[in-house]
N, C-alpha and C positions, 0 to 999 in steps of 0.2 A: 524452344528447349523442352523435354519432354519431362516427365516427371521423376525418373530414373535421376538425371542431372540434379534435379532440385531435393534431392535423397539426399546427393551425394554432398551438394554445397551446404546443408543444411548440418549433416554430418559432421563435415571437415571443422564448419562456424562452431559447432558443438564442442567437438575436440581441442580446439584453439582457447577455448571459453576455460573450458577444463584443466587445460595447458597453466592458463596464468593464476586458478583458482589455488592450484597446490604449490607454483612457485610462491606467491603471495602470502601464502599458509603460512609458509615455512620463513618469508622473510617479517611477518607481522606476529604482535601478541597485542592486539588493539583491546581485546576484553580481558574483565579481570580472570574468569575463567572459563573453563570448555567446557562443556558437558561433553564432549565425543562427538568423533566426527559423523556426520550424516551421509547413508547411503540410499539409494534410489527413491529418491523425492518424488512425488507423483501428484496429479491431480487427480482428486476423485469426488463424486459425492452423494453421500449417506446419511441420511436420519437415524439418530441414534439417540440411545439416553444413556445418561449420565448416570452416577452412583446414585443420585439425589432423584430419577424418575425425569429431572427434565432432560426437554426435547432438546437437542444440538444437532449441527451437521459439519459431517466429518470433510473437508473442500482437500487435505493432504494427507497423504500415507508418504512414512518413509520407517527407514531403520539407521536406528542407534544403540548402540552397545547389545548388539545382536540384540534388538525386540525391534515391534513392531511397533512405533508410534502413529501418532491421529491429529493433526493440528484441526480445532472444532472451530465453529460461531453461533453463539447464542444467539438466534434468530430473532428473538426480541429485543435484546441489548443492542445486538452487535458486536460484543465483546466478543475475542479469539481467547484460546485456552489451548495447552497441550495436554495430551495423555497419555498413559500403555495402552494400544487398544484392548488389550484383554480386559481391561478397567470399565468396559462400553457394553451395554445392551443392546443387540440388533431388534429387538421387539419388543412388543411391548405388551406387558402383563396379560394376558387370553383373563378374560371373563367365564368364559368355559374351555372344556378340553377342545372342544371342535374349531377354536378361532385362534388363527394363528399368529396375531399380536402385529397387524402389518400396521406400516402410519396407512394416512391418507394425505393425497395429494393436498388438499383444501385447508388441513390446519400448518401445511408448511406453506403455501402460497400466501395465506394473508398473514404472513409473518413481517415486521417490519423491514428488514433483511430482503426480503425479497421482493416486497413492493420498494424497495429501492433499485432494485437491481432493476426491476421492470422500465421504473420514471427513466433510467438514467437508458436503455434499448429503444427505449421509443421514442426521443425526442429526434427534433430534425437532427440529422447529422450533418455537421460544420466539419472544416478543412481544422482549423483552432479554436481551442477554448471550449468542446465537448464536452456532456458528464456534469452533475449537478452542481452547482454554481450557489446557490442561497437554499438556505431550510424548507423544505417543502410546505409548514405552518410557519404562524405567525409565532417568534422566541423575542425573548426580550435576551440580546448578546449577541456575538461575534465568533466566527470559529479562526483562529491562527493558523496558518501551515507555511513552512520553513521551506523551500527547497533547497536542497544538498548535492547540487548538477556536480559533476568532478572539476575540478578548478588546482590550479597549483599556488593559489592565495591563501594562507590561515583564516579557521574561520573566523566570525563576527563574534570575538572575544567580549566585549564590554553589554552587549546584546545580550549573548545565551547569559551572561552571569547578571544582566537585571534580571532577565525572565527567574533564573532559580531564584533569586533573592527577596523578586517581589512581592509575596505572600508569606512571610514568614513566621507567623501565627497562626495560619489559617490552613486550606486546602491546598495541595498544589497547583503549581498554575498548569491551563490546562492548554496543550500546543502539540500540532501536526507535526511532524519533522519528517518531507517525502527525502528520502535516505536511499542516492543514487549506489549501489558495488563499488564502483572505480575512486568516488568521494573513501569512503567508509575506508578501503585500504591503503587509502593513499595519505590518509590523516587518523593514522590510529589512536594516540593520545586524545585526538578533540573527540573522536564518536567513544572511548572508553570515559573522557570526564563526564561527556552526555549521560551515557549510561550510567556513570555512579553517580548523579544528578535525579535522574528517573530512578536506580532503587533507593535512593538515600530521601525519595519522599518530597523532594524541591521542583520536581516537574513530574505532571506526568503526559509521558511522552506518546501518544498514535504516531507508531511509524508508517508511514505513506511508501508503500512501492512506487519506485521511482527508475525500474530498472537498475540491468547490472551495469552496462554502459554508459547510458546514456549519447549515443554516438548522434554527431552533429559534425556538418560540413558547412563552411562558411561560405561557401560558393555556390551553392546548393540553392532553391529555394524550397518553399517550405512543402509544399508538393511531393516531393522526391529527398525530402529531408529528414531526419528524425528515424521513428519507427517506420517511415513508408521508407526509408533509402533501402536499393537495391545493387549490388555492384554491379551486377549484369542487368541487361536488356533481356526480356520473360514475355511469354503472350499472357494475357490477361489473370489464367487460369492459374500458371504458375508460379506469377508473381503475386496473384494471395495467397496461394499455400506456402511460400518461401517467408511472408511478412509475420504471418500467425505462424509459422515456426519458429518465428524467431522473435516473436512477443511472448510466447511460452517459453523460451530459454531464458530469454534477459530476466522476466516474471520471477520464475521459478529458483533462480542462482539465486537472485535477490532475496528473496526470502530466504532459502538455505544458511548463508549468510548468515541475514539477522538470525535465527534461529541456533547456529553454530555459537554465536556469540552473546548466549542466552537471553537473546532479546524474542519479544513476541511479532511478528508481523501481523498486521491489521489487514481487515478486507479492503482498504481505499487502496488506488491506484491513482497516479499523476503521469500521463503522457509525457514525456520530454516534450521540451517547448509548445508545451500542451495538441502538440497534432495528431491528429490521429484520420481516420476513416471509418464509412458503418462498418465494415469489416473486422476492422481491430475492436472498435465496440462490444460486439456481438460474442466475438473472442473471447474477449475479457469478462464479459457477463458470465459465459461458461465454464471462465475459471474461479467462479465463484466471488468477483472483483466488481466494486463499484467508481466509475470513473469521476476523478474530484476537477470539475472547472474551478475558477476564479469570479469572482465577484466585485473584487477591489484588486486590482494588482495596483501599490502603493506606489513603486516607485514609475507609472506611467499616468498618474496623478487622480485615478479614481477615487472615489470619496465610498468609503464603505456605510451600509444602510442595517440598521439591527437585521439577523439572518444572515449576512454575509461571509462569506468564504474569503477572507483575505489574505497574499501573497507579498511574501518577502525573502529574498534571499541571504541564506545565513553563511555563505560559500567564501564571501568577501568578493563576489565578482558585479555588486549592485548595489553601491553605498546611499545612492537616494534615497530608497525603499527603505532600508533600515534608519536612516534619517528620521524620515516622517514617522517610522513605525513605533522610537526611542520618544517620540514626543504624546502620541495613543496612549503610550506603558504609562504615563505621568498622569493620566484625566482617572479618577478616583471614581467614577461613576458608571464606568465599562465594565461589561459582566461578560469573561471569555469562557466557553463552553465548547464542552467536549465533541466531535464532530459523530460520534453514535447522534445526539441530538436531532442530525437532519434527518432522521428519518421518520420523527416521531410528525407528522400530518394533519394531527388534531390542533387546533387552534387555539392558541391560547399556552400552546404549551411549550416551553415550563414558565 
């Protein structure tokens, strides 16, 4: 199949994407309100600064209520932020007239941000369970993350309402939630209580790109399953550029989405059924995306180790996991932290 065809299928995938984005619209009011709809989402990226002189980088451009927005990452935090771009510095302060304010590559490389991105490109690449898995240093805690695969079960009610409940004097509690499209629309009330959850201060929520799909075939194996599934038969060539086509669509809807629905999207990304290839890896490093493995998947009976990445589904399609995970929330001496944390490599910290 020549690459004309793979235009054309990749196209049609797009159009069809698009298709169920505006019926869905119009049959769902899943958040409390809109900011306006988003037009031409993009990937891009730009060192820039802030009002404040710090460094960010700009991974999205799109438009909303005719401007041009900037979705940033604080390369040190990690933390995501939106903006007007008119609001952003392309340079930076000249010392004299003759210097033209450029970054340099070297103060954005050793940035936490993207010595993450590096660990997570260069490690071997596995068929499953790719992408950083425990804290790169030594943490004293845990990071939680929820997967939200699409299911037609209510989610894990008595769950997300310890999580908000359980610190109720304190900090909120702090939890991944990978947040699949097809889930989010199809359970609008649970992802809006989420949401008035995370602004009402009772969680605060890293949403996990988790695609817009999530598409899975049970006949399949895992090879040919997930992000690698291909409807047709491709030579080699145009079955990756068909796969990373279509990791950029599911990607990007995904976040639009959260975004429409004033939520922020996080740099983390979760493969579906965690598969992937070096390809999609590599992909996703340039979409500005760090890929999150597992370190405890609970309900397969791993035992989680301080630094660990642990998994549980909040979907209501894995009551094991949530089992053992309802019995962790009860041990009074677990410290859950924020998953910016992995990337901090210094020892000892926090």
């Amino acid at each position: 199949m020549n690459l004309m065809k793979v235009n054309r299928i990749v196209l049609f995938q797009l159009l069809f994407i698009g298709f169920l984005l505006i019926n869905s619209r119009q049959q769902t009011q899943a958040a409390n309100t809109y900011p306006g709809s988003i037009t031409n989402y993009r990937p891009t990226f730009l060192p820039v600064l802030d009002q404040q002189e710090r460094l960010h980088l700009v991974i999205r451009l799109f438009n909303q209520n005719r401007e041009l927005h900037a979705l940033l990452v604080d390369p040190y935090s990690l933390a995501t932020s939106r903006a007007k771009f008119s609001t952003l510095k392309l340079r930076k302060s000249a010392a004299s007239k003759n210097l033209p304010g450029y970054f340099s590559w070297k103060e954005i490389e050793d940035t936490p941000y993207m010595r993450l991105i590096r660990h997570c490109t260069s490690t071997p690449n596995l068929l499953q369970n790719d992408g950083i898995k425990h804290a790169l240093g030594s943490v004293n805690g845990f990071f939680l993350t929820v997967d939200m695969c699409p299911s037609s079960n209510p989610f894990e009610k008595e769950f997300f309402h310890k999580l908000a409940n359980l610190m109720p004097n304190s900090a909120p509690f702090e939890v991944g939630i990978s947040m699949s499209g097809l889930w989010m629309l199809g359970h609008p009330q649970e992802f809006a209580w989420l949401c008035e959850q995370h602004s009402q201060g009772r969680l605060r929520i890293t949403w996990i790109n988790h695609t817009f799909r999530h598409l899975y075939f049970k006949d399949l194996p895992l090879e040919k399953n997930f992000m690698r599934f291909n409807p047709i038969m491709m030579d080699t060539l145009a079955n990756s550029l068909f796969i990373e086509a279509s990791l950029q669509d599911e990607e990007l809807i995904a976040e639009q989405l959260l975004l429409e629905h004033g939520q922020l999207p996080s740099v983390f990304f979760r493969f579906p059924g965690l598969v992937s290839d070096k390809a999609l890896i590599r992909c996703l490093g340039n979409l500005g995306l760090i890929p999150l493995g597992v370190d405890a998947w609970l309900a397969k009976g791993e035992i989680p180790q301080p630094g660990s990445i642990i998994l549980v589904h909040g979907n209501g399609n894995e009551k094991p996991g949530i089992t053992k995970m309802m019995a962790w929330l009860d041990k009074k001496d677990v410290r859950w932290l924020p998953l910016s944390y992995l990337a901090h490599d210094r020892k000892g910290f926090p």
